[in-house]
C-alpha positions as CSV (number, residue, x, y, z in Angstrom):
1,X,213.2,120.9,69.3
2,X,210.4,118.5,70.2
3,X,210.7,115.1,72.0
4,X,209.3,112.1,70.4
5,X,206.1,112.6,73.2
6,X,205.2,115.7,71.9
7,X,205.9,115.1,68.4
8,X,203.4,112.3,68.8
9,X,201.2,114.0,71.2
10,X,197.8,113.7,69.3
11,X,194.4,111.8,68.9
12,X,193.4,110.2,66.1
13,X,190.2,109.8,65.0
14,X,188.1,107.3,62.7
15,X,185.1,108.9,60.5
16,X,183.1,106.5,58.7
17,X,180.8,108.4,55.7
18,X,177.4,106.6,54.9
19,X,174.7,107.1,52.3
20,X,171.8,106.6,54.8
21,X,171.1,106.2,58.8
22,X,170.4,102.5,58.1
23,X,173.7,101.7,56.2
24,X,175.9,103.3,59.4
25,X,173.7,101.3,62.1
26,X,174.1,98.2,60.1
27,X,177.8,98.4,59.2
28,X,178.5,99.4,63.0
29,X,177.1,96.1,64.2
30,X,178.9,94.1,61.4
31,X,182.0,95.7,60.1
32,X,184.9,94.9,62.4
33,X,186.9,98.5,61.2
34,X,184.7,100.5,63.2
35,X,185.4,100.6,66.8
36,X,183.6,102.3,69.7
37,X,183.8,105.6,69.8
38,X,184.0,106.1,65.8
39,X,182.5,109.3,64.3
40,X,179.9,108.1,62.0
41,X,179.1,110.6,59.5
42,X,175.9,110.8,56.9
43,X,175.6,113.9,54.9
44,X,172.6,113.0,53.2
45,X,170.2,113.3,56.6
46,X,172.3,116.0,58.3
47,X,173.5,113.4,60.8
48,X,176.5,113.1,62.6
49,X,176.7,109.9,65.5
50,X,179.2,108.1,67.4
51,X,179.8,103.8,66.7
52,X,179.2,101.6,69.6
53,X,176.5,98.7,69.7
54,X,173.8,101.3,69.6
55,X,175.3,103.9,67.7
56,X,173.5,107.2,68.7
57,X,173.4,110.6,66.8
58,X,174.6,113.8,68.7
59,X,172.8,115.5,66.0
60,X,169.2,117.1,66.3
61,X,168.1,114.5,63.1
62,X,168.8,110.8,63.9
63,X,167.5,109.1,61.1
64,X,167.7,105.3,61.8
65,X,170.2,105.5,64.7
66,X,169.6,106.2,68.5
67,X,169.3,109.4,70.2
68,X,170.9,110.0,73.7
69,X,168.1,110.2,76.5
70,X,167.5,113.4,78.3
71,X,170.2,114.2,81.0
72,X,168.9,113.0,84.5
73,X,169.1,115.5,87.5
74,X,173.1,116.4,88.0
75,X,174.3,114.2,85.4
76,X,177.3,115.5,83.2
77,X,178.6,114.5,79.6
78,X,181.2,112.0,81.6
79,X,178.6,110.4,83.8
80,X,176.5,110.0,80.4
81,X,180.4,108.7,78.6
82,X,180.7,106.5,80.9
83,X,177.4,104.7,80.6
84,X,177.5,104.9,77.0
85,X,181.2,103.0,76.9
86,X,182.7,105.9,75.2
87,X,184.3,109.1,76.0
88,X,183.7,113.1,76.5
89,X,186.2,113.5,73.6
90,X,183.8,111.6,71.4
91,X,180.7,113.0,72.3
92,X,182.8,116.6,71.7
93,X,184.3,115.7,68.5
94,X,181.1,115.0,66.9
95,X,179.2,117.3,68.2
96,X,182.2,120.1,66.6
97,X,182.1,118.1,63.4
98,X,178.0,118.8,63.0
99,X,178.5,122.2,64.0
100,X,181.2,122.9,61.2
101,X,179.1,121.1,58.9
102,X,175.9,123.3,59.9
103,X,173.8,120.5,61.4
104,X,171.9,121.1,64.4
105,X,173.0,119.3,67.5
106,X,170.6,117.4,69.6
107,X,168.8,119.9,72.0
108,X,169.3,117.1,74.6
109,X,173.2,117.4,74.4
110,X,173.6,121.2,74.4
111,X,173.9,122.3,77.7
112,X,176.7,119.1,78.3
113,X,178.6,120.4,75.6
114,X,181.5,123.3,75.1
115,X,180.4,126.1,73.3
């Protein structure tokens, strides 16, 4: 029998779908539901990001949204996380998402991510 802390022992996660880059970057500076961290998903461009105040695409199309900056000497996926406000599990959930969905992942974030 489970306990009620690993019956409960799961992430959830927010997707928000858009028609184009431009509609996700503006409703993630405006709409209130989407929270740091959010997947933000927009089939139409073959784009997948994560929501923060400059939402950024972990996919190798970015449309109107911001791509991450080459890795620095050294630096990890946390180190980048960290700086970004966000968290490894977002950066990995996205990047899984784009990859189930056939979308090429930003040749930036590759070597930080899981295979």
């Amino acid at each position: 029998m489970f306990t009620n802390s690993e019956r409960f022992a799961f992430d959830t996660r927010r997707h928000h779908a858009f028609a184009t880059t431009g509609n996700a970057y503006d409703a993630s500076q405006c709409d209130e539901s989407i929270k740091t961290g959010d997947t933000l998903i927009v089939l139409p461009e073959r784009v997948i990001a994560v929501a923060m105040t400059w939402p950024f695409a972990v996919t190798a199309e970015a449309g109107k949204l911001h791509s991450v900056a080459p890795p620095r000497k050294g630096e990890t996926l946390a180190d980048i996380a960290r700086s970004l406000h966000v968290t490894t599990a977002d950066f990995e959930h996205a990047a899984e998402l784009a990859r189930c969905l056939g979308f090429p992942l930003d040749s930036n974030l590759v070597p930080l991510l899981p295979a």
